[in-house]
LOLOTI-270768 format. One line per 4 residues: number of its first residue (from 0); for each residue x negated, y negated, z negated of N, C-alpha, C, O. Coordinates in Angstrom, 2 decimals. Layout:
REM LOLOTI-270768
NUM = X,Y,Z,X,Y,Z,X,Y,Z,X,Y,Z ~ ...
This chain:
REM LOLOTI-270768
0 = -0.84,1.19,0.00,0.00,0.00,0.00,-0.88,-1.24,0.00,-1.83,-1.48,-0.74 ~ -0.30,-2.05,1.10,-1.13,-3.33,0.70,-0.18,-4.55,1.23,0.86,-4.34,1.86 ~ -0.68,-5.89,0.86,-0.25,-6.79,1.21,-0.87,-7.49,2.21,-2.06,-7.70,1.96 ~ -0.36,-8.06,3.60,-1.14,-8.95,4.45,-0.34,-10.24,4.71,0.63,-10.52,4.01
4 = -0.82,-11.13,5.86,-0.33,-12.07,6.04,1.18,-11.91,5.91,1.50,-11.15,6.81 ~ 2.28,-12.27,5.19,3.69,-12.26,5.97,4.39,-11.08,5.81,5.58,-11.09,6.13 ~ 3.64,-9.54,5.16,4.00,-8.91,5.21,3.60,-7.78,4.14,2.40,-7.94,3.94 ~ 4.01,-6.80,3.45,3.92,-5.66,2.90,4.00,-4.37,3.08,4.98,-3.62,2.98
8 = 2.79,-4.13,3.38,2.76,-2.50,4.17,2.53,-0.90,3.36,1.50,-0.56,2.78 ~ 3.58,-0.23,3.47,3.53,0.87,2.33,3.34,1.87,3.15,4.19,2.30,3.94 ~ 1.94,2.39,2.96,2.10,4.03,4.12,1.08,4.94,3.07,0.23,4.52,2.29 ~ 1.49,6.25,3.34,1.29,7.22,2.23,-0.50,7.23,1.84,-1.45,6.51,2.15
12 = -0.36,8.18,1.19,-1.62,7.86,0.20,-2.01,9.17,1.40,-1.07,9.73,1.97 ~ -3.75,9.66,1.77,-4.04,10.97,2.28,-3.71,11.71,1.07,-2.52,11.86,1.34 ~ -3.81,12.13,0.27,-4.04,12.83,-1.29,-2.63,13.77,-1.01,-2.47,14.99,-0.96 ~ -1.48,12.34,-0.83,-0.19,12.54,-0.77,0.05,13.57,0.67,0.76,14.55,0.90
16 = -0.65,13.02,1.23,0.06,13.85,2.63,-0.50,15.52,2.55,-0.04,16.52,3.09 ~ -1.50,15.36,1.78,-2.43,16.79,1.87,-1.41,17.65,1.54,-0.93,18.58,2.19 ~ -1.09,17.13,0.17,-0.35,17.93,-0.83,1.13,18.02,-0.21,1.60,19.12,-0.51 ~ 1.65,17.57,0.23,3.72,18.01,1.03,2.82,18.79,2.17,3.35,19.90,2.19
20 = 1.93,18.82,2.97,1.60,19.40,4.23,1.47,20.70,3.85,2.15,21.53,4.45 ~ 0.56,21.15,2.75,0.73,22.21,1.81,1.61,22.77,1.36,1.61,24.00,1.33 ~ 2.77,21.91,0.81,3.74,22.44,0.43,4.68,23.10,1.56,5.12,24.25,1.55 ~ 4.86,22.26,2.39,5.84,22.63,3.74,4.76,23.16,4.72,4.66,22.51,5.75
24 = 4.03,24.11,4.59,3.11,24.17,6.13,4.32,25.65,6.68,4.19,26.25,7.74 ~ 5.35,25.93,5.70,6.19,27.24,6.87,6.92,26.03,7.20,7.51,26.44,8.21 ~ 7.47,24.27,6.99,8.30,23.63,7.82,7.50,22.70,8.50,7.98,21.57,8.41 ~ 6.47,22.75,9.14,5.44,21.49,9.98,6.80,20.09,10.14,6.88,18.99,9.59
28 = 7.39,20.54,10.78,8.55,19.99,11.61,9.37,18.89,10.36,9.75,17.77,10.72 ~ 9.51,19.24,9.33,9.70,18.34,8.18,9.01,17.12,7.47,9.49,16.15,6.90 ~ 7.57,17.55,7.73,6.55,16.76,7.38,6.81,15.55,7.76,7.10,15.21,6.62 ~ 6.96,14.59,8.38,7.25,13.34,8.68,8.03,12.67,8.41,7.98,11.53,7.94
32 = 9.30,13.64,8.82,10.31,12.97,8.04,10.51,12.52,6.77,11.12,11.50,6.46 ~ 9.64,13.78,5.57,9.94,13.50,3.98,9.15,12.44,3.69,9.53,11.67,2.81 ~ 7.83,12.17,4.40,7.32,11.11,4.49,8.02,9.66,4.86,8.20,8.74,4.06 ~ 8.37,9.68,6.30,9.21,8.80,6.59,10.37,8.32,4.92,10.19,7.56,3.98
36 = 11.28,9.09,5.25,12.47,9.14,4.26,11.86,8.06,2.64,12.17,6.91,2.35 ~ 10.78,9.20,1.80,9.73,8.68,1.08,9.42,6.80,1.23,9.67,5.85,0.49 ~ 8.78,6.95,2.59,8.33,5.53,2.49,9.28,4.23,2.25,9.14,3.27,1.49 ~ 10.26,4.57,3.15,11.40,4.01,3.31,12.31,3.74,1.56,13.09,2.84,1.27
40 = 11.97,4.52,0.98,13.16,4.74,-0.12,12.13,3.56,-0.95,12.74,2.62,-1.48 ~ 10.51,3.59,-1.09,9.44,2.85,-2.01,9.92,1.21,-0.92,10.27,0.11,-1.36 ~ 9.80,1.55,0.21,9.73,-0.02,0.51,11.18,-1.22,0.07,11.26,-2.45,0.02 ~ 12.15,-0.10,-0.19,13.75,-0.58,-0.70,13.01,-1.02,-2.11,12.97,-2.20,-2.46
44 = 12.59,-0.26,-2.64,12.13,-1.06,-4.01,11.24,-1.94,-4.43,11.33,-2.72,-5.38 ~ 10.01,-1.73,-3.34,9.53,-3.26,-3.34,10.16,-4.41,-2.71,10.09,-5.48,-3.31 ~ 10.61,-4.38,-1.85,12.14,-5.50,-1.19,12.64,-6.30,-2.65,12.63,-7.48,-3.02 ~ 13.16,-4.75,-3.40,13.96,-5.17,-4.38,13.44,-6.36,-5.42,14.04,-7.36,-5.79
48 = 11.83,-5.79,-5.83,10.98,-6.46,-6.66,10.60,-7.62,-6.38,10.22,-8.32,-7.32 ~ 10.60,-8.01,-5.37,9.73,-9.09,-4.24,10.70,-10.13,-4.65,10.40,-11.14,-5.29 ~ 12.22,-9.72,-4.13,13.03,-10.56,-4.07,13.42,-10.80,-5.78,13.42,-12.02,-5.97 ~ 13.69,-10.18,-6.84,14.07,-10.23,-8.27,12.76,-11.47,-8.42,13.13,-12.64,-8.49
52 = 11.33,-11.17,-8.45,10.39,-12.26,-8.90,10.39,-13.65,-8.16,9.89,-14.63,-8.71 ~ 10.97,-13.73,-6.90,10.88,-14.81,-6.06,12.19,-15.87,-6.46,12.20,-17.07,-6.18 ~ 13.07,-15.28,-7.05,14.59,-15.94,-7.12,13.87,-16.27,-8.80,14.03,-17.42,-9.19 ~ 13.26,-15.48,-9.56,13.17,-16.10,-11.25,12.07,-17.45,-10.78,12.32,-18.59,-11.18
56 = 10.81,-17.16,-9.87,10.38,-18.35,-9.64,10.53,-19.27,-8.62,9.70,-20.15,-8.40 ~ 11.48,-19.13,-8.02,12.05,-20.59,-7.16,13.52,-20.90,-7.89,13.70,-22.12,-7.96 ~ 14.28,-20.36,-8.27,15.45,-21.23,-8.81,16.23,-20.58,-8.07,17.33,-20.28,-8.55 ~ 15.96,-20.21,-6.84,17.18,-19.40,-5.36,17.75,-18.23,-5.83,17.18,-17.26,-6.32
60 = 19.31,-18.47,-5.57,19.37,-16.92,-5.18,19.11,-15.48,-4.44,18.76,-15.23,-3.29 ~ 19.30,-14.93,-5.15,18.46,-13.37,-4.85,19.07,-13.04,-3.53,18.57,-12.18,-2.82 ~ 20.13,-13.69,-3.17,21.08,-13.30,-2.08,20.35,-13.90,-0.97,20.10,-13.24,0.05 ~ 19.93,-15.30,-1.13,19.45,-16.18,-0.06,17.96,-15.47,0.08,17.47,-15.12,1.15
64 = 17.49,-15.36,-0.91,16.06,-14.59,-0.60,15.88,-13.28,0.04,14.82,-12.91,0.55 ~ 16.88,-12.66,0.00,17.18,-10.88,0.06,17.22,-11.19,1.70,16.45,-10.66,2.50 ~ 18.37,-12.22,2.10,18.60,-12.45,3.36,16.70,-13.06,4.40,16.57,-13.19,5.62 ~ 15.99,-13.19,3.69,14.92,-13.63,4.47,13.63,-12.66,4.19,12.63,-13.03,4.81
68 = 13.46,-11.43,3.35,12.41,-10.59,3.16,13.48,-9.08,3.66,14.24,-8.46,2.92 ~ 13.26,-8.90,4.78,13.50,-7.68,5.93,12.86,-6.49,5.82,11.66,-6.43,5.55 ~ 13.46,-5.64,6.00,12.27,-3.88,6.05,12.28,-4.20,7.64,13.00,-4.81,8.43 ~ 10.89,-3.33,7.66,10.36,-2.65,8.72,10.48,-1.23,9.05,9.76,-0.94,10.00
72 = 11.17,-0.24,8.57,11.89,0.87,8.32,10.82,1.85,9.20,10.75,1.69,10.42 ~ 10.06,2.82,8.57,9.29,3.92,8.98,10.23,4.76,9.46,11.39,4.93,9.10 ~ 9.41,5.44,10.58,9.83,6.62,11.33,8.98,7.74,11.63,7.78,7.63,11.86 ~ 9.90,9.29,11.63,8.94,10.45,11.81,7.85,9.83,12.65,6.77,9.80,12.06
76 = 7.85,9.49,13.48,6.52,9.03,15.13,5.60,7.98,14.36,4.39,7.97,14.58 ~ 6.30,6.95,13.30,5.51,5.92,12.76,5.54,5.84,11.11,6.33,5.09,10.53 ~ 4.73,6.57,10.54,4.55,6.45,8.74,4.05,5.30,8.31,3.11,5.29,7.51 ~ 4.57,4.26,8.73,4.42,3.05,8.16,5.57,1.88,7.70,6.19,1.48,8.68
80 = 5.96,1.32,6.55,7.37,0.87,5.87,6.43,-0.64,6.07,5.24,-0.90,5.92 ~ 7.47,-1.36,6.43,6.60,-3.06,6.42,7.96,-3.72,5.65,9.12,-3.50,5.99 ~ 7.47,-4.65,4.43,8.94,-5.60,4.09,8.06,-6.76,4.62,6.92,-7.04,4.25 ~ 8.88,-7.47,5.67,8.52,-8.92,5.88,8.94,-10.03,5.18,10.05,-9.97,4.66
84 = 8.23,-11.12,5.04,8.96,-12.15,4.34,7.84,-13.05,4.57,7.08,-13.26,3.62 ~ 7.63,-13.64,5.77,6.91,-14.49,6.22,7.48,-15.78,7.21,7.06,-16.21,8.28 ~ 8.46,-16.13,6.46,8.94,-17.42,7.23,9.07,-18.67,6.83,10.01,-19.02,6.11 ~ 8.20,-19.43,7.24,7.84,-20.39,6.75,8.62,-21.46,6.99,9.37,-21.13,7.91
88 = 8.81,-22.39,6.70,10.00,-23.60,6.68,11.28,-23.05,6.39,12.07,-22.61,7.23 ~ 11.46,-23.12,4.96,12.24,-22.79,4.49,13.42,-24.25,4.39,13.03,-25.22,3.75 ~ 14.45,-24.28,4.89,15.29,-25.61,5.11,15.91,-26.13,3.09,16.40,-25.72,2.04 ~ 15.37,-27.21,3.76,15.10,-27.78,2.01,16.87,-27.57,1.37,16.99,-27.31,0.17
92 = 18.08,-27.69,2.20,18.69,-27.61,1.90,19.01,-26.40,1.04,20.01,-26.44,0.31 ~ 18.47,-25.64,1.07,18.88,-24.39,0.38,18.49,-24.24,-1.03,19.10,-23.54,-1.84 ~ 17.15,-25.15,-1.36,16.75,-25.73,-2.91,17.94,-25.87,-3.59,18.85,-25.95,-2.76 ~ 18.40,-25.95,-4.79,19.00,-26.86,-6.03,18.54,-27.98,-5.28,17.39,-27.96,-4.84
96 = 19.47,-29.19,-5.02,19.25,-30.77,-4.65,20.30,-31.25,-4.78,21.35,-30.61,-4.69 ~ 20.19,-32.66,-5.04,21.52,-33.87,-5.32,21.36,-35.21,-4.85,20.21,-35.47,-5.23 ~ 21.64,-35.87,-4.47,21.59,-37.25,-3.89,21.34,-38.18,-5.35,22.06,-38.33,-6.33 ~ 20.67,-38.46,-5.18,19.93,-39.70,-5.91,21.30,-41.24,-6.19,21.54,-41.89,-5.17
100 = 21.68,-41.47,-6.87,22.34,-42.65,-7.22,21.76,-43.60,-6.52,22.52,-44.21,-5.77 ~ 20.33,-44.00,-6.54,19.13,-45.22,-5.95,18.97,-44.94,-4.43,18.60,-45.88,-3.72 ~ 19.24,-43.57,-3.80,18.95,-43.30,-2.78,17.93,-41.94,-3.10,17.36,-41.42,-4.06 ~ 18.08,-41.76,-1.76,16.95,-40.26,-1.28,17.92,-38.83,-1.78,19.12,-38.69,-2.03
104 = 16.86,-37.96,-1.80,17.48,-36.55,-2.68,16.40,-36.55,-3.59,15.27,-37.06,-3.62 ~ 17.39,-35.47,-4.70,15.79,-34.90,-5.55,16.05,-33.41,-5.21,17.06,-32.88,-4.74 ~ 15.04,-32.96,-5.51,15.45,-30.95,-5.74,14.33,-30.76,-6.58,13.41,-31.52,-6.87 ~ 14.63,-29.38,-6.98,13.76,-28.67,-8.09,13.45,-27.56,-7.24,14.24,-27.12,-6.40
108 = 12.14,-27.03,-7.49,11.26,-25.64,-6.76,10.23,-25.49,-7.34,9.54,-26.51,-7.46 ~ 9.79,-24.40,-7.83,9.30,-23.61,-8.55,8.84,-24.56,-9.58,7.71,-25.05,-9.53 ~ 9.81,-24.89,-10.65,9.57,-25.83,-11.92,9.60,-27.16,-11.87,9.88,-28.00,-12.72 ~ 9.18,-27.25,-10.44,8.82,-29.10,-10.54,10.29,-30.29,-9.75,10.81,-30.19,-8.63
112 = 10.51,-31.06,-10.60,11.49,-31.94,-9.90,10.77,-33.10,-9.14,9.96,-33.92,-9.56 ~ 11.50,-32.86,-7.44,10.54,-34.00,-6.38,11.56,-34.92,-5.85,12.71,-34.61,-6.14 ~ 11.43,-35.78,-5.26,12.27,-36.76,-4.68,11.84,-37.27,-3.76,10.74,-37.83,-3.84 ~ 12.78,-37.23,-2.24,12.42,-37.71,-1.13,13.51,-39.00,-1.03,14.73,-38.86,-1.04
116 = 12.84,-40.20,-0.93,13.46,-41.99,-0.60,13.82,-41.51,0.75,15.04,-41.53,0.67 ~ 13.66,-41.29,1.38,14.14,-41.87,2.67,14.69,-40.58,3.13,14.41,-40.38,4.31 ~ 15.38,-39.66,2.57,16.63,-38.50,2.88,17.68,-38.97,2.75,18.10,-40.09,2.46 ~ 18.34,-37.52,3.11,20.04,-38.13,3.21,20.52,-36.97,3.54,19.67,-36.43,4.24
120 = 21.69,-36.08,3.39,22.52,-34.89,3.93,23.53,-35.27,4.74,24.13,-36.30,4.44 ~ 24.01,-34.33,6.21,24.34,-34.41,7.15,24.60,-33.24,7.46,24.09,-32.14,7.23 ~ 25.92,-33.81,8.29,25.95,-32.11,9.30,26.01,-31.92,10.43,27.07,-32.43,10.81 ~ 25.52,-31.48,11.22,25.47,-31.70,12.71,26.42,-31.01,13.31,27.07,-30.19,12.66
124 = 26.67,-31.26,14.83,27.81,-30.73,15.30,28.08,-29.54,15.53,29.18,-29.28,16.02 ~ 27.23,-28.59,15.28,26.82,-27.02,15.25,27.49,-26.43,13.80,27.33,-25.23,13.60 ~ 28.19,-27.16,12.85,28.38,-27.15,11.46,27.04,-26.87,10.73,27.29,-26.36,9.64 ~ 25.90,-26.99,10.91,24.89,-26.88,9.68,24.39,-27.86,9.12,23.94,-28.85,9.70
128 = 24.42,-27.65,7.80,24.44,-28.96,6.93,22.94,-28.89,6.44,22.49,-27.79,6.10 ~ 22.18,-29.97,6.41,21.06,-30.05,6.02,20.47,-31.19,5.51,21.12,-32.22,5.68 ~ 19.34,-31.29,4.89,18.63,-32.60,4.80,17.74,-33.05,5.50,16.82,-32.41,6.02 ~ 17.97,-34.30,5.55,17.42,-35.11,6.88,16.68,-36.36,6.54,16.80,-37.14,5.59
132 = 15.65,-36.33,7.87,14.80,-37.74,7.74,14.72,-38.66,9.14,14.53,-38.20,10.27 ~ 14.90,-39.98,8.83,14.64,-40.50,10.04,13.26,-40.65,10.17,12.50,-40.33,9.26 ~ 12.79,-41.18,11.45,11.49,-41.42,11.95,11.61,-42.47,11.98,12.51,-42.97,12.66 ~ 10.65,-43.30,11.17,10.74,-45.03,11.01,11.94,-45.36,10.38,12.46,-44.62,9.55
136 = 12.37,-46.39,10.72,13.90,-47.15,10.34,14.83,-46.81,11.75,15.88,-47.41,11.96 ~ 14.39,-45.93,12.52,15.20,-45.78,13.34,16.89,-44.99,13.39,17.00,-44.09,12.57 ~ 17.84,-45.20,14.06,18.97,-44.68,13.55,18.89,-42.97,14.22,19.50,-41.98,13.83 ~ 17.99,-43.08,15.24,17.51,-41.26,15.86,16.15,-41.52,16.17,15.56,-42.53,16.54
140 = 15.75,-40.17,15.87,15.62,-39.33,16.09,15.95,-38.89,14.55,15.58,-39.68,13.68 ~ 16.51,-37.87,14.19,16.36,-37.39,12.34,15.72,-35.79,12.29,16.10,-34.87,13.02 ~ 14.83,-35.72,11.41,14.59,-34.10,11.26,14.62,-33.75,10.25,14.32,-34.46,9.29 ~ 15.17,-32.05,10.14,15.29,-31.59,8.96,14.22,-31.47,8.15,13.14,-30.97,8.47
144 = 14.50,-31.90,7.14,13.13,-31.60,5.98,13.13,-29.55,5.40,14.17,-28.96,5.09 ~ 12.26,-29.14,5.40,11.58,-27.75,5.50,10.43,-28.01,4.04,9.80,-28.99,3.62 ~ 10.56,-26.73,3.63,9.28,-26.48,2.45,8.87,-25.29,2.72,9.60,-24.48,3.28 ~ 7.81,-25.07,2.39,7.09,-23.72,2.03,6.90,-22.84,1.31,6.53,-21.68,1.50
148 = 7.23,-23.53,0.24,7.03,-23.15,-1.41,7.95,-21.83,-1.43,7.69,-21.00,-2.30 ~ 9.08,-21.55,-0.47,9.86,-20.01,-0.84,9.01,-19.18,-0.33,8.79,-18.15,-0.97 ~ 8.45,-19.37,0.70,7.21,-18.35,1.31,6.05,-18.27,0.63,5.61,-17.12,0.61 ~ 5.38,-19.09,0.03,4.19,-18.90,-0.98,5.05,-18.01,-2.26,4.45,-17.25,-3.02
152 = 6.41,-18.23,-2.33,6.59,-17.55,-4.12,6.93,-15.97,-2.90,6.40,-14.88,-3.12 ~ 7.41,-16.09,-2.32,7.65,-14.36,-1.56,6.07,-13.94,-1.57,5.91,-12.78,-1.95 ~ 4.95,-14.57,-1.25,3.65,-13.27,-0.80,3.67,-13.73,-2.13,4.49,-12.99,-2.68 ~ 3.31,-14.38,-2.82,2.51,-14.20,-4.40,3.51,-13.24,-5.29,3.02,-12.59,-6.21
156 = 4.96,-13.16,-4.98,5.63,-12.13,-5.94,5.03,-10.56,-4.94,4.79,-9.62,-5.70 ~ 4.88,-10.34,-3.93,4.58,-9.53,-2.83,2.62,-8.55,-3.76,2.07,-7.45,-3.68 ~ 2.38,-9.76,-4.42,0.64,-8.91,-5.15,0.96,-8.89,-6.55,0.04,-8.48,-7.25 ~ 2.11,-9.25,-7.19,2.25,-9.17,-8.48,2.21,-7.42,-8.70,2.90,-6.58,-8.13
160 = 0.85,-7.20,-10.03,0.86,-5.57,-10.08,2.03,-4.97,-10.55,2.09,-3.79,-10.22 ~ 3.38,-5.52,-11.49,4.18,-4.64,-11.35,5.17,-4.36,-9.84,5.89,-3.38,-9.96 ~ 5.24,-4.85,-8.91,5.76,-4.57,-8.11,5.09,-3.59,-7.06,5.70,-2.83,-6.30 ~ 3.44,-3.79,-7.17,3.07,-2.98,-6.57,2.96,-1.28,-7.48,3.24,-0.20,-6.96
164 = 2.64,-1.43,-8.46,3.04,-0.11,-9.52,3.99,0.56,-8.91,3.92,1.61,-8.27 ~ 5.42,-0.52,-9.31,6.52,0.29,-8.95,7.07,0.75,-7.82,8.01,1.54,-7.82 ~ 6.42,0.19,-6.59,6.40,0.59,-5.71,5.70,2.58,-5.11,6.21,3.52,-4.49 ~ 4.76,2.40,-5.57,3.76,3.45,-6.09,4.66,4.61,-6.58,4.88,5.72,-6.11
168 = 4.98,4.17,-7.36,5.64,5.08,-8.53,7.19,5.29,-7.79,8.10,5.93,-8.32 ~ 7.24,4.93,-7.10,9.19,5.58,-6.38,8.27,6.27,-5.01,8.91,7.14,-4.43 ~ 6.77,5.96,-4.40,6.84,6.83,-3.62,6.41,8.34,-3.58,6.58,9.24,-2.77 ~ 5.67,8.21,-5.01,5.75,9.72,-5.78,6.94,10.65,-5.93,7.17,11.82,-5.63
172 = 7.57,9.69,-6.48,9.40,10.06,-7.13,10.03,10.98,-5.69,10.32,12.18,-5.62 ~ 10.09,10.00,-4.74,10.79,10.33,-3.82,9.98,11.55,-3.05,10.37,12.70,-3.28 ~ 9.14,11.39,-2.37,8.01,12.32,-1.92,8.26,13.63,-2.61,8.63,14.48,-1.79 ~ 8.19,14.11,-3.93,8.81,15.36,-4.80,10.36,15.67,-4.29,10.82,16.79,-4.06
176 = 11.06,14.39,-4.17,12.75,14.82,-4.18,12.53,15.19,-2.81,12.89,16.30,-2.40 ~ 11.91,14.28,-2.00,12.40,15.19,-0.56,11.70,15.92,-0.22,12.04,16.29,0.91 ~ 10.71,16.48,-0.60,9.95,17.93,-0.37,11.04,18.72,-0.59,11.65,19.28,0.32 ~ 11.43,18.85,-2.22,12.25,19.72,-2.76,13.62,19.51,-2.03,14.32,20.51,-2.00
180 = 14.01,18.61,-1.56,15.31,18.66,-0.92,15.04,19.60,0.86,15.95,20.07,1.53 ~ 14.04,19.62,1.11,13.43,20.19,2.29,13.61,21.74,2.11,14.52,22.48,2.46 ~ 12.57,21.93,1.53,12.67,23.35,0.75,13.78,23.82,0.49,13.84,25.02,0.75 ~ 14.82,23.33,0.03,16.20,23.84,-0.97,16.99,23.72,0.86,17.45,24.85,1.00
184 = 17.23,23.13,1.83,18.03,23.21,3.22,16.96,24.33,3.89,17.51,25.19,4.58 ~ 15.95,24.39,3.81,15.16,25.23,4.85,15.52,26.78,4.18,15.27,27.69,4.96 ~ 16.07,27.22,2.87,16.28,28.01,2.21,17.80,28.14,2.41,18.18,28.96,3.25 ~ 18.62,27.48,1.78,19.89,27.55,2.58,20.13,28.02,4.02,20.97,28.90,4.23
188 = 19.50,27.53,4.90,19.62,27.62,6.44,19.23,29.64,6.50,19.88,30.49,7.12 ~ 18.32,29.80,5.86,17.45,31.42,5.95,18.60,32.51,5.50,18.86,33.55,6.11 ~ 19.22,32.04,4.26,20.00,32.55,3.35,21.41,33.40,3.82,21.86,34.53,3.58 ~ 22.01,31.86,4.89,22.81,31.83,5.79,22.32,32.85,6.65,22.86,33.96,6.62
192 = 21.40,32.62,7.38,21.05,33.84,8.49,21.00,34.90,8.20,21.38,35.72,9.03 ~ 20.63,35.26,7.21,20.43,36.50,6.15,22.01,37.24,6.45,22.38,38.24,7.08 ~ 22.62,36.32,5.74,23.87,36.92,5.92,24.94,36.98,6.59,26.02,37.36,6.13 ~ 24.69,36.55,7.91,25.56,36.86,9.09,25.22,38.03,9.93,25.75,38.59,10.89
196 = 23.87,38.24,9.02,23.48,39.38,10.27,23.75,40.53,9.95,23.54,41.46,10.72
């Protein structure tokens, strides 16, 4: 497991693969999948973790965050689980913010309260509502104001060691259940044949 630019990549340990290849070498044909299945089930829980630490340190909901850190979903052909969460300009509107009595907005993100003078909220004819800046004193051009700060708290919750632990630790978990769930259908299936014949 590791973390890179934008992204979190969970693919099995060799140790791990030795040991199910061993276990299943009468099902070859399984091998990938319990892997696959495995990776997939650890990367749902780092998703999970990523997003729980990113919403306690930005103020956001887990919902709005959940909606922007994505799986990359492993497959038998590809043993590799990616959660993305590399998008940067995060639209300020989505902060905690309020219009200023004096003018501007303020918002709060990750602890600190900031204030932009020369904002204002709007909605454009597309219905999306956002915060906005003119260029100069002019009445157009206006652009949305964007932060970063949700993407720095997504990779920095992304190396926090309990998430990577627990990540770890469900792809053990799972890796055992679906061996053994392998084993217990490849036995069923024999059992069956057994007794039709």
């Amino acid at each position: 497991m590791a973390e890179s630019k934008g992204f979190f990549v969970v693919e099995p340990d060799p140790t791990d693969v030795r040991v199910i290849t061993e276990m299943l070498r009468e099902l070859p044909r399984e091998i990938p999948k319990v892997i696959a299945r495995a990776l997939n089930d650890a990367g749902r829980t780092i998703r999970s973790r990523i997003v729980r630490a990113t919403a306690k340190r930005t103020g956001l909901k887990q919902k709005i965050i959940r909606a922007r850190v994505w799986p990359h979903r492993a497959k038998a052909k590809k043993l590799v689980h990616r959660v993305i969460g590399g998008k940067v300009g995060w639209p300020l509107v989505l902060v905690k913010h309020r219009e200023a009595k004096s003018g501007g907005i303020t918002f709060r993100i990750l602890g600190k309260t900031e204030r932009l003078m020369h904002s204002f909220i709007a909605r454009m004819p597309s219905g999306h509502v956002g915060i906005y800046e003119r260029e100069r004193m002019a009445r157009l051009p206006i652009f949305e104001q964007k932060t970063d700060s949700v993407t720095e708290a997504i990779l920095q919750a992304a190396k926090l060691p309990d998430v990577l632990a627990a990540g770890r630790d469900m792809l053990h978990k799972r890796l055992d259940y679906h061996t053994g769930r392998a084993i217990d259908r490849a036995a069923k299936k024999a059992a069956r044949k057994a007794g039709g014949s």
